[in-house]
Structure formats: structure tokens, C-alpha cells
C-alpha positions in Angstrom: -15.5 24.4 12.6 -18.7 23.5 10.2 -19.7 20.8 8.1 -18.9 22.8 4.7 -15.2 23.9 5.5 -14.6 20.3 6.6 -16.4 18.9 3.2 -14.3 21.3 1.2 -11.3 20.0 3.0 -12.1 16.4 2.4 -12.1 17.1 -1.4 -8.8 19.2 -1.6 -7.0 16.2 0.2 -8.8 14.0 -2.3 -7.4 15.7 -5.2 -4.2 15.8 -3.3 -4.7 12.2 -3.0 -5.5 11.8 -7.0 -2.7 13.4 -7.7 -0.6 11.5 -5.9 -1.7 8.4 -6.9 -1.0 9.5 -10.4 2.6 10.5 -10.0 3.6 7.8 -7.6 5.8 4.8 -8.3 7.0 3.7 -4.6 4.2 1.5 -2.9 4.9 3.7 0.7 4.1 6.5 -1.7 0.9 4.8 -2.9 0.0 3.3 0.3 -0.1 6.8 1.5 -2.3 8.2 -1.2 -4.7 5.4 -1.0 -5.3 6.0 3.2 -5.3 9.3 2.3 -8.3 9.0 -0.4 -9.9 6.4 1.8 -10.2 8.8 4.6 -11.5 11.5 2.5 -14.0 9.7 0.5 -15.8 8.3 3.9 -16.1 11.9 4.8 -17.9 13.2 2.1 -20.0 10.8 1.8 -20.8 11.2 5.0 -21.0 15.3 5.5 -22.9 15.9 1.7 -26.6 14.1 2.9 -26.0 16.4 5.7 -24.9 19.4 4.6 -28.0 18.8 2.2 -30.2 18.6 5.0 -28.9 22.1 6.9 -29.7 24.0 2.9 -32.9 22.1 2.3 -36.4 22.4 3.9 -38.2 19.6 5.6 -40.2 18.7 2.6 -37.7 18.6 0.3 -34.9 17.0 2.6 -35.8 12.9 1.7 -36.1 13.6 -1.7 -32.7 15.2 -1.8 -31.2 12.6 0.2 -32.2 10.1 -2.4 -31.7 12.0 -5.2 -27.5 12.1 -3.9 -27.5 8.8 -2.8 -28.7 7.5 -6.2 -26.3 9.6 -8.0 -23.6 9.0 -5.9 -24.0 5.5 -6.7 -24.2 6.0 -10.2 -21.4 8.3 -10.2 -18.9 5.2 -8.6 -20.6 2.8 -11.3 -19.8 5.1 -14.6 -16.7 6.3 -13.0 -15.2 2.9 -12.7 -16.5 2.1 -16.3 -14.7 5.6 -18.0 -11.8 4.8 -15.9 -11.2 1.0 -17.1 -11.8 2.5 -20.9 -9.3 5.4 -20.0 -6.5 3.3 -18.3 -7.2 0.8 -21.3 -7.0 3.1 -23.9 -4.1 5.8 -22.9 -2.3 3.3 -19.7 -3.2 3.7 -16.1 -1.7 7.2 -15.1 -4.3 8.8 -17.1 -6.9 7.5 -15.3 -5.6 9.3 -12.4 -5.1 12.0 -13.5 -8.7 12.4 -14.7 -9.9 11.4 -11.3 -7.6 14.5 -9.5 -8.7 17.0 -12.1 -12.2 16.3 -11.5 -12.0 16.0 -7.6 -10.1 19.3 -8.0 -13.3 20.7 -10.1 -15.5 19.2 -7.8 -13.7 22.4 -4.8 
């Protein structure tokens, strides 16, 4: 199968996920959305240092790695901050659906 189509899986059920979490207002229904984004998340972060690896040389491979770990961790520290200000700001829906329309940019 390959490590990209299974990364660009992961994020089409993330957005999936996203949106879901957006529109629901059943807990099964959010239950489901959050296993659902849980699942995805673990596998991109696992598959990107990877698939970063297979397109990089040697050289360049650690210094990639880092450079996606750091702003992968920066990306879930700002993220969480602009989504507190959006949900305070315009309610908690919004939020969401910023998070799906970026994980839907992010395909």
C-alpha cells in the first residue's frame, strides 16, 4: 500500500473527523469523531518523520526530523491558543470548523 497513500488517508479521515466534531450534538456522535481523530492523528505523526526520511538524503534526514518534530510541537501549542481565542470569541463550533478546513488544506 505505501506510506504516502496511507498518510493522505489519515488526514482525509481527520478532516472527516473535524467536521464531524463540528456538526455533532449527540455524545455517540462525538465519541465517534473523537476515536476517529485520535486514530488518525497517531498516524501521521507517526508516517510524516518517515515518509521524510524515504524523500530526504542521509545528511539531511536528522535535521528534517527535528525541524518536524519542533514544528509539530509548535503547531499543537499555537493551535490550542487560536482555538481557545476562536471558540472564545465566535462559540465553540467555529473552532471546529477551522480545525477541518485546515486538516482538509493540509490533503
Amino acid at each position: 500500500l505505501g506510506r504516502r497513500p496511507v498518510l493522505m488517508c489519515a488526514h482525509a479521515v481527520a478532516a472527516i473527523a473535524f467536521t464531524m466534531l463540528a456538526s455533532s450534538f449527540k455524545f455517540a456522535f462525538l465519541a465517534a469523531a473523537a476515536a476517529m481523530l485520535g486514530l488518525t492523528s497517531n498516524i501521521s505523526r507517526v508516517l510524516g518523520p518517515l515518509l521524510v526520511s524515504d524523500l530526504s538524503t542521509p545528511v539531511n534526514c536528522a535535521h528534517t526530523v527535528k525541524r518536524i518534530s519542533i514544528m509539530s510541537v509548535s503547531g499543537k501549542m499555537l493551535g490550542v491558543l487560536l482555538a481557545g481565542a476562536a471558540a472564545t470569541a465566535y462559540g465553540g463550533r467555529v473552532a471546529m470548523v477551522l480545525q477541518a478546513t485546515l486538516a482538509a488544506a493540509g490533503l
